[in-house]
C-alpha positions as CSV (number, residue, x, y, z in Angstrom):
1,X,0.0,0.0,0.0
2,X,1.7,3.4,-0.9
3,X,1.2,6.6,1.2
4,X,0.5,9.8,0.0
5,X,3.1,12.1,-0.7
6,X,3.4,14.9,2.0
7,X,4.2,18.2,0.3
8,X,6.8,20.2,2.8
9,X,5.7,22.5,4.6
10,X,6.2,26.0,2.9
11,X,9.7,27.9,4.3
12,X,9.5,32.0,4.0
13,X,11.2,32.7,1.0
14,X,10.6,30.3,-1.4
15,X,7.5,29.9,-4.0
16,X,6.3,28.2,-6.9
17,X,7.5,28.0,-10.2
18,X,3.8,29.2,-11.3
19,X,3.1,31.9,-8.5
20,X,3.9,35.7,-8.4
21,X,6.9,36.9,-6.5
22,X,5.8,40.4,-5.6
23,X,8.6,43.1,-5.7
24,X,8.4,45.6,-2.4
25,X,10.1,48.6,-1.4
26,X,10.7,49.0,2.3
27,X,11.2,52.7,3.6
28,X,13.1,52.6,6.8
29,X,14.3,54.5,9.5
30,X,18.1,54.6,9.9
31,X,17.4,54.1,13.6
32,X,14.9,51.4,14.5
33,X,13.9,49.8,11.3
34,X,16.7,49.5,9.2
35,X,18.2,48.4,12.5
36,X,15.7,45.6,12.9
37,X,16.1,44.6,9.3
38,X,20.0,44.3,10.1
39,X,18.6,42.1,13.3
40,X,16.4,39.9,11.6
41,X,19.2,39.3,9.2
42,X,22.2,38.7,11.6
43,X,20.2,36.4,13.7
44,X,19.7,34.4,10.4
45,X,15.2,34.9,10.8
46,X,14.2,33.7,7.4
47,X,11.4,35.7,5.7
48,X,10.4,36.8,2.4
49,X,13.4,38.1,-0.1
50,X,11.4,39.8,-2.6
51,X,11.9,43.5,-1.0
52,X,14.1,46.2,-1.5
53,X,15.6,48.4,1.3
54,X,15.7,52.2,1.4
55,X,17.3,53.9,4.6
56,X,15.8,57.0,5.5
57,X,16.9,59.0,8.8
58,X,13.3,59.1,9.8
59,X,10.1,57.5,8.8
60,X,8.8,60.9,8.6
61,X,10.2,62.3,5.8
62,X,8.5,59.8,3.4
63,X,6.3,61.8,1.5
64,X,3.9,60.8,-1.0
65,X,5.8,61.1,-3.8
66,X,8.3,58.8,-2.4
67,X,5.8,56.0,-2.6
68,X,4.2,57.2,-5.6
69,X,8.0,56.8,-7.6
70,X,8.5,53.6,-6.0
71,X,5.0,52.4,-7.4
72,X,5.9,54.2,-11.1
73,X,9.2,51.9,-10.6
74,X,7.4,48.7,-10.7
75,X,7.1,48.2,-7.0
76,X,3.9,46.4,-6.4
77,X,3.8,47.1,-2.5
78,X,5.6,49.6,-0.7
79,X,6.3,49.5,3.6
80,X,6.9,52.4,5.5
81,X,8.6,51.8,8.8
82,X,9.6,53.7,11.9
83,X,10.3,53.5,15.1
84,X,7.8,53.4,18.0
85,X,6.2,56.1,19.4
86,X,8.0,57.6,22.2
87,X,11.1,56.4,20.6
88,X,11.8,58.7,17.6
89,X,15.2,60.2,17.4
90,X,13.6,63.4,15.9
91,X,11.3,63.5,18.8
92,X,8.1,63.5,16.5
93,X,9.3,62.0,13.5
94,X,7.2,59.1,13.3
95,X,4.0,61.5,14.0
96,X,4.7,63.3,11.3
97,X,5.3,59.8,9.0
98,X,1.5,59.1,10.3
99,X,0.2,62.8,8.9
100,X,2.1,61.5,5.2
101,X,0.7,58.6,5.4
102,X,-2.7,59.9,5.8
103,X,-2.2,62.1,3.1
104,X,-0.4,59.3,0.6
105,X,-3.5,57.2,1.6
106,X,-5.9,59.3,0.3
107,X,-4.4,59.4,-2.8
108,X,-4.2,56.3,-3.2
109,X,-7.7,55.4,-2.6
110,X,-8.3,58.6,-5.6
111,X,-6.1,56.4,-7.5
112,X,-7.8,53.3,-7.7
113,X,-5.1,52.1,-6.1
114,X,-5.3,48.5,-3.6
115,X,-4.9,50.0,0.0
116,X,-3.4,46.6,0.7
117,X,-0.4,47.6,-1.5
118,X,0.7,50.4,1.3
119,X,1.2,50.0,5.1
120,X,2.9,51.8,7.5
121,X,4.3,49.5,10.6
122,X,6.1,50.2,13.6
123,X,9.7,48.0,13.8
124,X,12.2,48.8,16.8
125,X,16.2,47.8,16.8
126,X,15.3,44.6,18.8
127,X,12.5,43.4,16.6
128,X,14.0,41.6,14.3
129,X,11.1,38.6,14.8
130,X,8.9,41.1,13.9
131,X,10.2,42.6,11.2
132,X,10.5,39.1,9.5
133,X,6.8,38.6,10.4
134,X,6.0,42.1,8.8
135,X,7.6,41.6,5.8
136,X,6.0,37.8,5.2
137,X,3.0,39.1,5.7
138,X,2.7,41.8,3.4
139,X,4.3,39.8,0.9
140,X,1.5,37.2,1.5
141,X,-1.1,40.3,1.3
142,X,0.6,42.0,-2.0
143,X,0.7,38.5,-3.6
144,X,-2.5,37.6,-3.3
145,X,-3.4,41.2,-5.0
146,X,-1.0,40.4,-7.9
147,X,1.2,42.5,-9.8
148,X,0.6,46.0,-10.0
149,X,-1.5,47.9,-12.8
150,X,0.6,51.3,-12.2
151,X,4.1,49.8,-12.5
152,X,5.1,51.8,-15.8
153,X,8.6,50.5,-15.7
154,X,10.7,47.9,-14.1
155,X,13.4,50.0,-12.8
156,X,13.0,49.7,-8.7
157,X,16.3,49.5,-8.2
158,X,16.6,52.9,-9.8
159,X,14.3,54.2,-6.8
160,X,16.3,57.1,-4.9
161,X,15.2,59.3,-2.3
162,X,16.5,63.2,-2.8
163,X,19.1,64.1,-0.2
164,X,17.9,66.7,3.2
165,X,18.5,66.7,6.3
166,X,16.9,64.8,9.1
167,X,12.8,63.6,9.1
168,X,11.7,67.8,8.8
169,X,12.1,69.3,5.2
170,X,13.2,72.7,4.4
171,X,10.0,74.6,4.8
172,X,9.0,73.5,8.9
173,X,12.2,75.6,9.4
174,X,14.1,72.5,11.4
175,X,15.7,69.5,11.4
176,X,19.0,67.8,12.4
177,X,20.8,68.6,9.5
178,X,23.4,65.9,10.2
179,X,23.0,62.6,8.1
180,X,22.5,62.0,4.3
181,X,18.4,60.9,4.0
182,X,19.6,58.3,1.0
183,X,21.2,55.1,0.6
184,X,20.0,51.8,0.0
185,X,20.5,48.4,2.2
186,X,20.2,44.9,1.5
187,X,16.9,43.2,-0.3
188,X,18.7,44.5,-3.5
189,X,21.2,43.0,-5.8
190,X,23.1,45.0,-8.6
């Protein structure tokens, strides 16, 4: 008598042959974010692959164009991600990143756009576990969306974010000043 095959259990990071690896860009904050991307890699936490890292020196200077490029790019799910609340390095930085959002939402929704292709998460230094959870599951949500409609070109690792200081721009009339605002991390290959 022969036994059914067991199909393995699915591992984060792999797929089928026949199904859609969606493509992701991940804004993060230079402190918390990026820092628990960095964790969830050193302690070897297996999650998705199919993203693309952008450092930012606070989630609040993602504005909506920022997203908007990355979607014009071919992106076909973009995550913005800062630090907690109470633990922003620009003291209101991720307050601010919650106004954007708000406003990038709204286009969005104007747009016709999936508001399951957008989220905005909060990913401390220590949270590498979480940020590997995070990033599965929006993979798992943008996947089972499909490929984007609005990706006019496949160039997302093209995406670059213009260089100012700190999470305020020029016309609030602060910010740190100190630190670039662009670079790119891992999730990318050249």
């Amino acid at each position: 008598m022969t036994q059914p095959a067991s199909s393995p259990a699915k591992q984060p990071g792999t797929s089928s042959p026949t199904s859609f690896d969606p493509r992701i860009v991940v804004f993060a904050c230079n402190w918390c974010s990026y820092a628990g991307a960095d964790t969830a890699g050193v302690s070897r936490i297996q999650h998705q692959p199919h993203f693309r890292m952008i450092r930012v020196m606070c989630s609040g200077r993602i504005q909506p164009a920022f997203v908007f490029r990355a979607f014009e790019k071919g992106a076909d799910g973009v995550l913005v991600s800062g630090c907690h609340f109470g633990d922003c390095h620009y003291i209101f930085g991720n307050e601010r990143a919650v106004e954007q959002f708000a406003k990038t939402m709204n286009v969005v929704k104007l747009l016709g756009i999936e508001e399951g292709r957008l989220r905005l998460e909060w990913i401390s230094a220590a949270e590498g576990g979480r940020f590997a959870e995070v990033i599965d599951e929006f993979t798992d949500q943008v996947r089972a969306l499909g490929p984007s409609p609005f990706a006019a070109e496949d160039a997302i690792d093209e995406i670059e974010v213009p260089e100012t200081g700190g999470c305020l721009n020029a016309e609030s009339g602060s910010g740190s000043g100190s630190g670039s605002g662009t670079g790119t991390g891992s999730g990318g290959g050249n």
